[in-house]
N, C-alpha and C positions, 0 to 999 in steps of 0.2 A: 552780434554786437560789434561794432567797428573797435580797432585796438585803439588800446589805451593813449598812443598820443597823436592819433585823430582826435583825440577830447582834451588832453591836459599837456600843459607845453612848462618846463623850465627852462628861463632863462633869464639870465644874470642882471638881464637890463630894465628886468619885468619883475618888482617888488622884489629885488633883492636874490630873485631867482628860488623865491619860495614857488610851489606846483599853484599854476592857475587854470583856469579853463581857457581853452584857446579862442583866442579874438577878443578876449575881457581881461581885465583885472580882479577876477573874481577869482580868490583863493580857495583851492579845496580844504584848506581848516574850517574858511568861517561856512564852507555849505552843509561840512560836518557837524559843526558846533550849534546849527543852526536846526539842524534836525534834533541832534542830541538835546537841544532845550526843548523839546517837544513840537515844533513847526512840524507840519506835515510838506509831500513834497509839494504839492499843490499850493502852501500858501509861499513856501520857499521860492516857487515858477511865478509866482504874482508879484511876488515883491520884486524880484530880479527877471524882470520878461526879457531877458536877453539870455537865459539861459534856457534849455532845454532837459528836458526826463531825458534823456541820454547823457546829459553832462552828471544830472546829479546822482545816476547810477555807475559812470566811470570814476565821478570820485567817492564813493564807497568802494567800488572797486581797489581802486588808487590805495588807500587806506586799509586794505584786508592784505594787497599784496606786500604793501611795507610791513605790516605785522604779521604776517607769515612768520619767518624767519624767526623773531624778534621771543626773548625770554618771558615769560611771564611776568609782572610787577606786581607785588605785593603791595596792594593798599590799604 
């Protein structure tokens, strides 16, 4: 798998400089968000045909490595 920012780019002048996939404005929250409502990646790639199954496994990725580190949250 190509590293992670061959797929996902931050910068300041691009939504705030929240993580998007590179060459779009497509933020890795909402392709999260978007799975986590139940979409699978296939209807995810349909509705966004500008992305790629390698984008929306680098931003799972993206998302395991910022939580790595990160404490547990009690919900």
């Amino acid at each position: 798998m190509e590293g992670l920012s061959d797929r996902i780019v931050i910068d300041p002048e691009i939504l705030s400089g929240k993580p998007v996939i590179k060459g779009t404005r497509i933020p890795v929250y909402l392709i999260l968000e978007l799975l986590g409502s139940g979409m699978t990646e296939k209807e995810v790639l349909d509705e966004y045909p500008t992305l790629k199954e390698e984008d929306i496994k680098a931003a799972l990725l993206y998302a395991s490595k910022c939580l790595e580190d990160e404490e547990t949250i009690t919900l």
